[in-house]
Every structure is written in structure tokens, then in C-alpha cells.
KELOVO-541756 format. One line per 3 residues: number of its first residue (from 1); for each residue x, y negated, z negated of N, C-alpha, C. Coordinates in steps of 0.1 Angstrom, whole numbers, plus 2048, in hexadecimal, padded with zeros to 3 digits. Atoms other than C-alpha are relative to their C-alpha. Example, Ala and Ser with C-alpha at 12.3 -4.5 7.8 and 13.67 -1.06 7.14 Angstrom:
BEGIN
1> 809,80C,800,87B,82D,7B2,809,7F4,800; 7F7,80B,800,889,80B,7B9,7F8,7F5,7F8;
//
This chain:
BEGIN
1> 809,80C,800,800,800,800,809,7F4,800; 7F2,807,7FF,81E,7EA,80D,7F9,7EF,7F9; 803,808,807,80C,7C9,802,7F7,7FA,7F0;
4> 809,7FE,80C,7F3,7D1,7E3,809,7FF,7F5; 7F3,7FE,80C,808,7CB,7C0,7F5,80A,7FB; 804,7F6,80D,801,7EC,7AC,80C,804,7F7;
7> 7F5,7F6,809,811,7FA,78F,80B,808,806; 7F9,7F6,7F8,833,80B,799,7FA,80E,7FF; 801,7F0,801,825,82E,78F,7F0,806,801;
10> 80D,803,7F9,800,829,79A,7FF,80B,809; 801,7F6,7F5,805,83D,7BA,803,80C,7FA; 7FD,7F4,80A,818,85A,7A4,7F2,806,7F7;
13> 808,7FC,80B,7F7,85D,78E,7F4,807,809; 80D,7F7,7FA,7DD,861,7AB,806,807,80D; 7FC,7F8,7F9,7F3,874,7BF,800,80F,7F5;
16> 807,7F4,808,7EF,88B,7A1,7F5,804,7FC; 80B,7F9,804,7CC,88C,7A0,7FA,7F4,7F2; 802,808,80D,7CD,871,780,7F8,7F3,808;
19> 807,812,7F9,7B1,853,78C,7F0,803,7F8; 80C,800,805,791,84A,77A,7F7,805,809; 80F,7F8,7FA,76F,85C,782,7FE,7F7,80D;
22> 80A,80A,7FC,762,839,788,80A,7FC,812; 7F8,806,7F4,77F,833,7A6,7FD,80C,80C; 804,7F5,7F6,773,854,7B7,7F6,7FB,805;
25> 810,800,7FB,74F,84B,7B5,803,7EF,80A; 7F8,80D,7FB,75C,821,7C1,802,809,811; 7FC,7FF,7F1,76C,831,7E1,7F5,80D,809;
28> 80B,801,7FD,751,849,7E7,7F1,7F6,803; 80E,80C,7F9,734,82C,7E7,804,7F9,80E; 800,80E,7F8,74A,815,7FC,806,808,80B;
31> 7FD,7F9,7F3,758,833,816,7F3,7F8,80A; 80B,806,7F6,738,82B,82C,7FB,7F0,809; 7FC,811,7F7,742,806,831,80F,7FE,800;
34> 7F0,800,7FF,763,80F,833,806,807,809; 7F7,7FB,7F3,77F,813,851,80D,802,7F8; 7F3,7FF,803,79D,821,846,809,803,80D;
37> 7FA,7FB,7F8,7B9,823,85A,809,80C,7FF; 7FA,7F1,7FF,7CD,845,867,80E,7FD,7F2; 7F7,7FE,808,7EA,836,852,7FD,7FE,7F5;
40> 805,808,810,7D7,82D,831,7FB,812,7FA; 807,7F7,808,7DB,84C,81C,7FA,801,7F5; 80D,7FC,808,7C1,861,808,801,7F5,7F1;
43> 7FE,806,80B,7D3,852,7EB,802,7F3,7FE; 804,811,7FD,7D3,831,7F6,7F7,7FA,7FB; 80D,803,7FF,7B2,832,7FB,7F9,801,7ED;
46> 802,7FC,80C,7AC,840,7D7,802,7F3,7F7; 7FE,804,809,7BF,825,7C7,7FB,7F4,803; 808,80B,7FD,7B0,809,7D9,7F0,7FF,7FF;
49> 814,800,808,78B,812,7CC,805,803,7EF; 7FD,802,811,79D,80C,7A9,7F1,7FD,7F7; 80B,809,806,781,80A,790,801,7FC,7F5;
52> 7F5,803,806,79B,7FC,778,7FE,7EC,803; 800,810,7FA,797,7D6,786,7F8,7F8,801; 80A,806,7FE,77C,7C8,780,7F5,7FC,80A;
55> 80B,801,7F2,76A,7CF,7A1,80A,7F9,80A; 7F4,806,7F8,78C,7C4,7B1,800,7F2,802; 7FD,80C,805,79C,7A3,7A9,803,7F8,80E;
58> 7FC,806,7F5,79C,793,7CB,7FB,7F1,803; 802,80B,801,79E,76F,7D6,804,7FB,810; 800,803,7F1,796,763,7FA,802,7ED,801;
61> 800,80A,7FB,7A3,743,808,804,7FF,80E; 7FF,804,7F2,7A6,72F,826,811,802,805; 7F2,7FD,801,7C9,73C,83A,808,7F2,7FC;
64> 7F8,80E,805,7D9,717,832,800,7FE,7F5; 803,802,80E,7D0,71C,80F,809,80B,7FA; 7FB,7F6,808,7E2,73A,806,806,7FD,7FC;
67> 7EE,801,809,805,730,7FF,800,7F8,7F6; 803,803,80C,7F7,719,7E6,7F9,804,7FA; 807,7F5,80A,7E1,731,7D6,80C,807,7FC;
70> 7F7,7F8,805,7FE,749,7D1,80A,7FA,7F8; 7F4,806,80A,815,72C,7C4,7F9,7FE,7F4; 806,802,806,7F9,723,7B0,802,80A,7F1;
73> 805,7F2,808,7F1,747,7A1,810,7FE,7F8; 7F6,7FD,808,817,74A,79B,805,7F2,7F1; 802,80C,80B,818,728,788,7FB,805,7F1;
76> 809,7FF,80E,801,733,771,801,80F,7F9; 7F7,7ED,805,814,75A,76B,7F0,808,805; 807,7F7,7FB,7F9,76B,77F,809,80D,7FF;
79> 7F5,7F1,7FE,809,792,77E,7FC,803,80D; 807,7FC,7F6,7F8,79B,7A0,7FF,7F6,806; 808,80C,7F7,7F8,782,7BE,809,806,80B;
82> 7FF,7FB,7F2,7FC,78B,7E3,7F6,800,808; 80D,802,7F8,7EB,786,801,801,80E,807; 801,7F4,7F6,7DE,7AA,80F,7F5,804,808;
85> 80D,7F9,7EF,7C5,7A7,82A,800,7EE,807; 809,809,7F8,7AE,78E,840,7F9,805,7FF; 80E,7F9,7FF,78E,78A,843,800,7FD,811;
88> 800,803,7EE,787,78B,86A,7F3,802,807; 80C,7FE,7FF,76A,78C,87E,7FD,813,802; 806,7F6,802,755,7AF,87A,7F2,802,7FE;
91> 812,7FA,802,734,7C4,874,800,7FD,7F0; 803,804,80D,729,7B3,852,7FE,809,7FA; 804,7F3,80B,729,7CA,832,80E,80A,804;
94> 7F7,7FA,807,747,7D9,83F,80F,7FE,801; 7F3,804,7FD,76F,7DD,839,807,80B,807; 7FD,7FB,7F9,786,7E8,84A,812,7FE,7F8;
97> 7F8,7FE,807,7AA,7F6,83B,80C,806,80C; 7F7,7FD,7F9,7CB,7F7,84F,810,7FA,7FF; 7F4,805,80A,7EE,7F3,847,804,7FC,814;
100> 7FA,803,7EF,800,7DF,86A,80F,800,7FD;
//
């Protein structure tokens, strides 16, 4: 998950099988509005329906805005800041997941 900040040992836990109930049932609901790509593995997918996050901690701005959002975040000791997507045009309701 080349851009996502996780815990170093995060991947190690649900590569073993270790991930809350609630992150199985999370990526089950949202499979059906969701495109994964061929290179986005199972455990990828696993750890990005975290249900550990508060419903995932995400913060969309306009692209001219970011790099003062992230100086921002770090200013203020955010532990987590990175930009890992776009929003782009698509079929409303759903995402779409692909590492480039």
C-alpha cells in the first residue's frame, strides 16, 4: 500500500489472519461498490476496510490545496498525513482502488 501510512507490522498481522471481525464485514459491504485492482492484494484490501478508524480518517481537498493541508497537518503533529488517491469523474457510489 505504497502510499497509505500504516503501522510497520500491520501487514504482518492480516497476513496472518489477525484483523477485526468488523474489517471483514467493512470490506464485505463495500466489495459491491468497489474496483480493486489486479495489483491491490487480498491483504491490502483487508487492511483498507480497517474498522479500527473511525469509519476512515479521510480529508478531501482541492488539488492546490493539498501541500498546505499536509504542512498544515504536520504543523500541528498529525501522525498520519499523505495524499493517497483522487477523486475523478465516475459511476456515483462507487471507488475504485489501484496502485500506478
Amino acid at each position: 500500500m505504497r502510499e497509505i501510512p500504516t503501522l510497520d507490522f500491520i501487514r504482518d498481522l492480516a497476513q496472518a489472519g489477525v484483523a477485526p471481525d468488523g474489517s471483514r464485514r467493512n470490506l464485505e459491504y463495500a466489495a459491491p461498490h468497489t474496483r480493486f485492482g489486479d495489483d491491490v492484494a487480498e491483504v491490502d484490501q483487508l487492511i483498507l476496510s480497517d474498522a479500527q478508524t473511525s469509519g476512515g480518517l479521510l480529508i478531501a481537498v482541492p488539488p492546490d490545496l493539498e501541500s498546505d493541508l499536509i504542512a498544515e497537518l504536520e504543523r500541528n503533529g498529525a501522525p498520519a498525513r499523505a495524499a493517497i488517491g483522487e477523486l475523478v469523474p465516475g459511476e456515483p457510489g462507487s471507488i475504485e482502488v489501484a496502485y500506478e
